[in-house]
C-alpha positions in Angstrom: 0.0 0.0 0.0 1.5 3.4 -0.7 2.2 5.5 2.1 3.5 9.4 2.0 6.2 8.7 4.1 10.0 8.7 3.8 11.2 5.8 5.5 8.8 3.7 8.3 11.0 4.2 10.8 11.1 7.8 11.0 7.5 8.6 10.7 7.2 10.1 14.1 10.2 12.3 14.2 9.2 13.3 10.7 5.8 14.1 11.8 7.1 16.0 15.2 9.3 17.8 13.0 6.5 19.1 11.0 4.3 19.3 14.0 7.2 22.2 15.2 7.2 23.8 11.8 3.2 23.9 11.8 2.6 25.3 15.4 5.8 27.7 16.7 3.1 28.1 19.5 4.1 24.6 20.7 7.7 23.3 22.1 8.6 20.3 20.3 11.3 18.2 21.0 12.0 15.8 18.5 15.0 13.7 20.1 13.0 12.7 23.4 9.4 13.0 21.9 8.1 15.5 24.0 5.3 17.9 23.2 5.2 20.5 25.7 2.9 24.4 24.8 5.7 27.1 24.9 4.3 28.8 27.6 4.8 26.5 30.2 5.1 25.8 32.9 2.0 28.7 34.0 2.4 29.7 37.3 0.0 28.8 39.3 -1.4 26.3 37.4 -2.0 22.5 37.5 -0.4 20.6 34.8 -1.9 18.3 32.2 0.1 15.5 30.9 -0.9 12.8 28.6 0.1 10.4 25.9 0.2 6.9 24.3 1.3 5.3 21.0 1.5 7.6 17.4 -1.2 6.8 15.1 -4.0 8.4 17.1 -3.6 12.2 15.6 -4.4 14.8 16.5 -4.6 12.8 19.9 -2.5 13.5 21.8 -0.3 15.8 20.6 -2.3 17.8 19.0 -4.3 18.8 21.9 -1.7 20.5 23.9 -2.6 24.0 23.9 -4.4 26.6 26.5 -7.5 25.0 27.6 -6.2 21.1 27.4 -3.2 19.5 27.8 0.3 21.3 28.9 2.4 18.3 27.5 1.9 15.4 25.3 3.9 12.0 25.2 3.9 10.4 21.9 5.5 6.7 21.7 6.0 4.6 18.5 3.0 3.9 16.3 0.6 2.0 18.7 3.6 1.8 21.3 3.3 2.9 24.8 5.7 6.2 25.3 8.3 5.7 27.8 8.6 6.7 31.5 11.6 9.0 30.8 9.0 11.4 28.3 6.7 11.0 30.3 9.2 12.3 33.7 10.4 15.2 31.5 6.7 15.9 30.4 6.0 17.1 34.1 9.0 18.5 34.5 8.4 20.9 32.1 4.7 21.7 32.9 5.1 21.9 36.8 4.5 25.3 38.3 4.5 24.0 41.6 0.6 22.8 42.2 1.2 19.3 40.9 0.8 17.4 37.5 -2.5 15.4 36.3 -1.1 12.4 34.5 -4.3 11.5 31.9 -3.6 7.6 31.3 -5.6 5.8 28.5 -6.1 2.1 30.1 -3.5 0.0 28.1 -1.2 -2.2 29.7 2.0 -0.1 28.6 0.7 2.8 29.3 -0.7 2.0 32.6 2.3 0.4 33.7 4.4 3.2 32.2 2.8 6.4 33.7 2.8 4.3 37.0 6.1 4.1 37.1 6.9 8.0 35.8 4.7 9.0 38.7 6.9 7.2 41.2 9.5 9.2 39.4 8.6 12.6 38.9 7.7 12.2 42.9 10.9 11.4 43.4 11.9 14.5 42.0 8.9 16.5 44.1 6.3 16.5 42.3 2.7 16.0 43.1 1.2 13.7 40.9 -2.3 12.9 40.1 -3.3 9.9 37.9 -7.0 9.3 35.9 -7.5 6.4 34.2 -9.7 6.1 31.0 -11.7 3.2 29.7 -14.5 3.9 28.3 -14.8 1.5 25.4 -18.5 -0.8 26.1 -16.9 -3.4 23.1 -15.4 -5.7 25.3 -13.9 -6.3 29.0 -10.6 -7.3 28.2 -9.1 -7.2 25.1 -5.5 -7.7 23.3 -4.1 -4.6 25.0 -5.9 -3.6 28.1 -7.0 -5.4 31.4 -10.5 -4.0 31.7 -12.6 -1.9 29.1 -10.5 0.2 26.2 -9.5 3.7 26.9 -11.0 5.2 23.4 -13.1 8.5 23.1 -13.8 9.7 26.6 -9.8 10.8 26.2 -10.8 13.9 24.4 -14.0 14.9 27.2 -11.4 14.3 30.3 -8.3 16.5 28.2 -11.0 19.2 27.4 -13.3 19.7 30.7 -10.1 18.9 33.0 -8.0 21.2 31.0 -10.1 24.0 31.0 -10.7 23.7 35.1 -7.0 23.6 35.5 -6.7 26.9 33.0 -9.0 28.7 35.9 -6.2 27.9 38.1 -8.2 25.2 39.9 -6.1 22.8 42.4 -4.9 19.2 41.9 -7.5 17.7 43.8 -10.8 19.5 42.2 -8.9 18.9 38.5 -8.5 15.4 39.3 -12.0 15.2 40.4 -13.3 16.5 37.1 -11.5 14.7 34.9 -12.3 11.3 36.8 -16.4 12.4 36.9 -16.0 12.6 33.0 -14.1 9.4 32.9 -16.7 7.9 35.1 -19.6 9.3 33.2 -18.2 8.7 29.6 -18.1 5.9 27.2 -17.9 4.9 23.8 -18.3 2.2 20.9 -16.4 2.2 17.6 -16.7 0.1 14.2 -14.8 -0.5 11.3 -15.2 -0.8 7.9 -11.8 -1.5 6.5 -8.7 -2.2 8.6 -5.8 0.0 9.4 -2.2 -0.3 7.9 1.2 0.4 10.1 3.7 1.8 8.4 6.5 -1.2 9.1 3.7 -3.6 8.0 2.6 -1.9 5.0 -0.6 -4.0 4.6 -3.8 -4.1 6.9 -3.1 -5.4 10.3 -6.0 -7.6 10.0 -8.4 -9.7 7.6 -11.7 -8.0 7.5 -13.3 -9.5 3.9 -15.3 -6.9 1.4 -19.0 -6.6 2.2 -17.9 -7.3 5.9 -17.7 -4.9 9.2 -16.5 -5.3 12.7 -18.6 -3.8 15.5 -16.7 -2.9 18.8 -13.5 -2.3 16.9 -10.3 -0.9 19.4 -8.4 2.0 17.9 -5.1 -0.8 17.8 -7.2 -2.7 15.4 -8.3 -4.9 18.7 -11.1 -7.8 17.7 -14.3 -5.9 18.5 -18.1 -8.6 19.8 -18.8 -9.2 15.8 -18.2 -9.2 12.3 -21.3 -8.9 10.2 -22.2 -8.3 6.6 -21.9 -4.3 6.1 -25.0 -2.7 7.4 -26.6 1.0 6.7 -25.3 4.2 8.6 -28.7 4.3 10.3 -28.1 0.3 11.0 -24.6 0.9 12.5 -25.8 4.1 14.8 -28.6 1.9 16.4 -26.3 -0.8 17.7 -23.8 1.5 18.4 -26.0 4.0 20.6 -28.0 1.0 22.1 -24.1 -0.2 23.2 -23.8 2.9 24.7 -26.9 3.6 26.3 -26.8 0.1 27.4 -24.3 1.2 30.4 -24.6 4.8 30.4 -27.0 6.3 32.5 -28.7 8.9 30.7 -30.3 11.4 33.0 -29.0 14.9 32.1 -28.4 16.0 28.4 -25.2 14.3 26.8 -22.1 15.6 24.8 -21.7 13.9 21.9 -18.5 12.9 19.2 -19.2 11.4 16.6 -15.5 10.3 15.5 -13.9 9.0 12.7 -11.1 6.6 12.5 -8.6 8.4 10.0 -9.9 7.0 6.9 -13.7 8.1 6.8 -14.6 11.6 5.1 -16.1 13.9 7.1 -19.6 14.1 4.3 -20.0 10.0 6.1 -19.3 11.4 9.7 -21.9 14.4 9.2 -24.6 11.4 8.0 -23.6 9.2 10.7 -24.0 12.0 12.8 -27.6 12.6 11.7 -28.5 9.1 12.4 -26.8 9.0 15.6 -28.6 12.3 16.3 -31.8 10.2 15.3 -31.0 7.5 17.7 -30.8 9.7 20.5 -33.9 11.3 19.9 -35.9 8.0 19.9 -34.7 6.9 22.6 -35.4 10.7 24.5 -31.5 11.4 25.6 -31.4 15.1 25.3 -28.2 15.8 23.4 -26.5 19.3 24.8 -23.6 20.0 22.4 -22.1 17.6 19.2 -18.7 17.3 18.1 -17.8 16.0 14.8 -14.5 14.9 13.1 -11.1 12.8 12.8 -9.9 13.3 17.0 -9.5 10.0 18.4 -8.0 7.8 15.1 -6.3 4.4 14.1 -4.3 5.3 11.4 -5.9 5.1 7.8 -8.8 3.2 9.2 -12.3 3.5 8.0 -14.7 3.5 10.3 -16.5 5.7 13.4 -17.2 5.9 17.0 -19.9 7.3 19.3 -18.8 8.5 22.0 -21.4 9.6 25.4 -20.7 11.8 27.8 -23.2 12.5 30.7 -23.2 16.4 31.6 -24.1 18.5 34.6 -23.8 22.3 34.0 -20.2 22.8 35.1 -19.3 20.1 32.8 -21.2 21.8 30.1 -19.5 25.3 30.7 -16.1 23.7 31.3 -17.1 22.4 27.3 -17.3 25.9 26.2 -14.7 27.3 27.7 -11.8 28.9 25.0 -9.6 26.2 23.4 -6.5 26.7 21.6 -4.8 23.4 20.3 -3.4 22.1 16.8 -6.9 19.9 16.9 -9.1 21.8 18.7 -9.8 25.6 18.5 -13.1 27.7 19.9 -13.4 30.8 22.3 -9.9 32.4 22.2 
């Protein structure tokens, strides 16, 4: 499969190094893999690290900015980063009122920002640690001990990273971001498999005429594969997934995401029968967010993502943004 790419083994230098040349607002640094918003650290302001494997864009990386995340740790293409990023991360973000570590639930990554924490502690700095997994697919899967950290990612980075902007503490940003964790969750499909760049071919067999519900954004075996079904097919099991464990009393935000290889003119009519869904099944839906955020490479496909809002939450959702892959307010 052709790839615009140089060589596979540089792809994530060589897309850090355009990242840099793109967005002089950020810090990047291309030899450790550290994404840091030049600004920083703020004084008197909580810090926001995340990260995980390249191949998500613009997650993570490209939601460092005022508003979301003060540094970003990107590893190899679906590849944990590595403690000492991670370390350096919030060392370089830390004004003093600690460092929120925002850990997608994957074994690497769990075990990796564990380990960080114990080091940047060691270096005295308060750490705080939320974990993600929202994904309803499946318990356990190839990658994760417990449900797949997928979509909720972007709701925690957002409605924490605006709290911490306000110059919130440790303890209430950690709060937030583990109420929107706790309150979030998400179910994704594909339609066509997802090709690494050392692979060069689809990391797995999914025949024409053929999808796979509950997909993981590693390509992760989903509940099914069935023969391909309608948009409006695919948003009624996927919202009934959600619903299914999502209590829905107060008005949800909602992303409708695509997996890196689905045009936006397919998201925006999934969206509509998404929206469809939730009106038949009476889920009041307070704001919708639609685009390529959370991705797997060149995969086709989409995910719904549910998050359950109170009115902080909400405002917190407004609140001025300024990242690479997410921009309102400022």
């Amino acid at each position: 499969m052709k790839m615009l790419i140089n060589v596979p083994e540089n792809v994530v230098p060589d897309a850090l190094r355009g990242m840099a040349a793109a967005h002089p607002e950020l810090t990047v640094d291309v030899d450790n893999r550290v994404v840091v918003r030049r600004d920083a650290p703020v004084a008197d302001k909580v810090g926001l690290v995340s990260g995980g494997g390249s191949g998500h864009e613009p997650l993570h990386g490209g939601f460092v900015g005022p508003g979301m995340l003060d540094a970003a740790c990107p590893g190899a293409i679906f590849t944990s980063p590595v403690p000492e990023q991670m370390v350096r991360a919030a060392t370089a973000v830390d004004s003093g009122k600690g460092v929120l570590f925002v850990v997608k639930n994957y074994t690497g990554d769990v075990l990796n920002f564990d380990m960080a924490a114990e080091l940047a502690e060691d270096e005295g700095i308060q750490i705080a640690k939320v974990l993600v997994q929202d994904d309803v697919a499946v318990t356990d899967s190839t990658f994760t001990a417990g449900r797949r950290g997928t979509g909720a990612t972007l709701f925690v980075e957002k409605l924490a990273g605006a709290l911490a902007e306000e110059g919130a503490p440790l303890e209430r940003v950690e709060s937030m971001a583990r109420q929107v964790a706790d309150t979030t969750r998400s179910f994704g499909v594909a339609l066509h498999p997802c090709t690494t760049p050392s692979k060069g071919s689809p990391t797995f067999d999914l025949p024409a005429g053929e999808l796979e519900l509950g997909i993981g954004i590693h390509g992760e075996p989903g509940r099914e594969r069935r023969p391909m079904m309608t948009s409006g097919e695919i948003a009624d099991f996927a919202v009934d997934a959600v619903l299914s464990d999502l209590e829905s009393d107060k008005p949800v935000l909602v992303l409708v995401n695509g997996m890196g290889g689905t045009p936006l003119i397919e998201l925006y009519g999934f969206c509509a029968e998404v929206s469809r869904v939730l009106e038949e099944r009476r889920v009041p839906v307070a704001r919708t967010l639609v685009g390529n955020y959370v991705t797997s490479l060149d995969m086709a496909g989409a995910s719904v993502t549910l998050c359950r809002a109170d009115e902080e939450m909400l405002r917190l959702w407004d609140a001025p943004v300024s990242t690479p892959g997410l921009r309102w307010g400022r």
